[in-house]
One Martini backbone bead per residue (centre of mass of N, CA, C, O) as a GRO file, in nm:
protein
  106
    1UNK     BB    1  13.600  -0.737 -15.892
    2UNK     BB    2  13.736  -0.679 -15.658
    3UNK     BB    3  13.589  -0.470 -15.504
    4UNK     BB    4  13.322  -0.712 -15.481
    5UNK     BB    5  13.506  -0.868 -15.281
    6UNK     BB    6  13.529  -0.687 -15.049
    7UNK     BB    7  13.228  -0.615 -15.031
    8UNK     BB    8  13.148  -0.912 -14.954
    9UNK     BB    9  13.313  -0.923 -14.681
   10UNK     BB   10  13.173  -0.740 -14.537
   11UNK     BB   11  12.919  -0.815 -14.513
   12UNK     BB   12  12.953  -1.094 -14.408
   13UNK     BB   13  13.094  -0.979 -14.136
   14UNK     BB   14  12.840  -0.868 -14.056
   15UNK     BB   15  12.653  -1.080 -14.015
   16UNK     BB   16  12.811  -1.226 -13.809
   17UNK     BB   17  12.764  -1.019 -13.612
   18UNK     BB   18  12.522  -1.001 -13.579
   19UNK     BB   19  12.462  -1.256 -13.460
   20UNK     BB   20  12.645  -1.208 -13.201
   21UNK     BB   21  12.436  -0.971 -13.101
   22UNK     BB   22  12.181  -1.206 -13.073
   23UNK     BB   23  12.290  -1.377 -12.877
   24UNK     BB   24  12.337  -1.162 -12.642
   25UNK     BB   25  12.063  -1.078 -12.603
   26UNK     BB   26  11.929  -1.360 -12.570
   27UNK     BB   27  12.169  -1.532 -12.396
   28UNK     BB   28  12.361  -1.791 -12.624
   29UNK     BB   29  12.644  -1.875 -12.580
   30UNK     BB   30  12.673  -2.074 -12.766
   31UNK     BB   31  12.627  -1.936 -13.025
   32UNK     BB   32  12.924  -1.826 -12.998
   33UNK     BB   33  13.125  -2.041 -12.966
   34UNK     BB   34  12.984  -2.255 -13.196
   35UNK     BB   35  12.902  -1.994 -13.449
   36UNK     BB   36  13.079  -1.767 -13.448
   37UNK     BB   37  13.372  -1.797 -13.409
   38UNK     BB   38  13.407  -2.021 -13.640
   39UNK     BB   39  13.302  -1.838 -13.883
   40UNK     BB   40  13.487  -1.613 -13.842
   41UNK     BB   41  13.770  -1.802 -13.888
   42UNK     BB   42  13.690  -1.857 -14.163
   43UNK     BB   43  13.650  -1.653 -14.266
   44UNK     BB   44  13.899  -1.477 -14.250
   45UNK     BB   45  14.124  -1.691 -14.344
   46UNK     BB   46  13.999  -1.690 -14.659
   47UNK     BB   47  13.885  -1.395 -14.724
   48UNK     BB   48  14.100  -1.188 -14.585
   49UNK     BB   49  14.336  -1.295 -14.722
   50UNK     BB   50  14.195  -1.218 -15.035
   51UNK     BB   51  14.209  -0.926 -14.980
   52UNK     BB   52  14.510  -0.885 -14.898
   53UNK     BB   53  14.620  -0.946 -15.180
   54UNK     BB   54  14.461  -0.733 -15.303
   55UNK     BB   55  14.597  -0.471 -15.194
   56UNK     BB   56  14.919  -0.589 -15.242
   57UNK     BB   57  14.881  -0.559 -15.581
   58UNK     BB   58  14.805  -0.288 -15.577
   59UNK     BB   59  15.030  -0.164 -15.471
   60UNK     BB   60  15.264  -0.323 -15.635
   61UNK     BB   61  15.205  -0.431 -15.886
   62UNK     BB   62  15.152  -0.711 -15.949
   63UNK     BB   63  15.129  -1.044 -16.117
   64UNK     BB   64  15.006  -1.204 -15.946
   65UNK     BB   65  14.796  -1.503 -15.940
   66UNK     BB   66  14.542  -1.541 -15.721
   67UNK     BB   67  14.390  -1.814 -15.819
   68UNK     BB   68  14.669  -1.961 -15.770
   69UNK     BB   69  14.704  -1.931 -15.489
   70UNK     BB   70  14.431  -2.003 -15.349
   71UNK     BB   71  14.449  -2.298 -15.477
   72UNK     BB   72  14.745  -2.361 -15.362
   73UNK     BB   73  14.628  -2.362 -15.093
   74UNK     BB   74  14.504  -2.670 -15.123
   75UNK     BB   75  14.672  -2.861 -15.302
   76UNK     BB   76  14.971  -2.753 -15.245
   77UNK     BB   77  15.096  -2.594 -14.964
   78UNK     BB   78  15.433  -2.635 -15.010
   79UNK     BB   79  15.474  -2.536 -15.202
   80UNK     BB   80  15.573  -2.301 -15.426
   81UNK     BB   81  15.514  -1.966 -15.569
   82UNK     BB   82  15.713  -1.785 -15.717
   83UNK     BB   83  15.546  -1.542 -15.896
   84UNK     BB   84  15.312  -1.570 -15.675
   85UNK     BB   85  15.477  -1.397 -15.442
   86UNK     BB   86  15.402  -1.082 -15.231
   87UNK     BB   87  15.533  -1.201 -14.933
   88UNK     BB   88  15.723  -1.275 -14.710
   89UNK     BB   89  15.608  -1.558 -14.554
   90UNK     BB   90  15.316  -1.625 -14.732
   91UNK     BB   91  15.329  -1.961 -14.668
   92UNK     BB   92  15.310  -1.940 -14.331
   93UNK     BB   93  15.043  -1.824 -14.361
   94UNK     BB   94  14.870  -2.036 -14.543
   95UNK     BB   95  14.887  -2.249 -14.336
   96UNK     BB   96  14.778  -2.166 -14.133
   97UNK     BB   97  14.492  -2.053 -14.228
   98UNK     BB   98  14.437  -2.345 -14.335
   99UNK     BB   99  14.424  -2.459 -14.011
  100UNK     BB  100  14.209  -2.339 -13.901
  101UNK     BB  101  13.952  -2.395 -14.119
  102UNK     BB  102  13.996  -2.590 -14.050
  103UNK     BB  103  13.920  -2.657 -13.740
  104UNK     BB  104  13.674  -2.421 -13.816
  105UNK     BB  105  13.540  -2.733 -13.860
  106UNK     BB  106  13.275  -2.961 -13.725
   0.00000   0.00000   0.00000
């Protein structure tokens, strides 16, 4: 099942990019900054990020729940991770990311 999301986020992020050079062929700089830069932004502020702790669990061989890293990463920012955290300052990290995401919705 991870595997599955690796390669959708792959496939997503092939889209957005057609799309941004279809933009530059037609020569319509507005749909590049209005509308490519901000889907780059958001699909990967939470879809790559949920590929890297995929990465990260696979290597360290953790048992942190992925499910739950990212549920808690909108409903209670600020909480600590406790037994899912995967490396230092990820709780930093996911703030960020969480404020893009918000940020790159129009």
């Amino acid at each position: 099942m991870k595997m599955s999301i690796l390669l959708g986020v792959v496939q997503m992020n092939l889209g957005i990019f057609l799309s941004y050079f279809n933009a530059k062929f037609f020569g319509n700089s507005i749909n590049i900054w209005y509308q490519f830069v901000p889907q780059l932004i958001f699909l990967n502020s939470l879809f790559d990020y949920l590929s890297l702790l995929i990465i990260v669990k696979w290597c360290t061989g953790s048992k942190a729940d992925l499910y739950h890293v990212m549920i808690y990463m909108f409903r209670s920012p600020i909480d600590k991770l406790g037994e899912n955290e995967l490396f230092p300052s990820q709780k930093m990290l996911q703030l960020v990311l969480l404020g893009l995401a918000l940020i790159s919705v129009p």
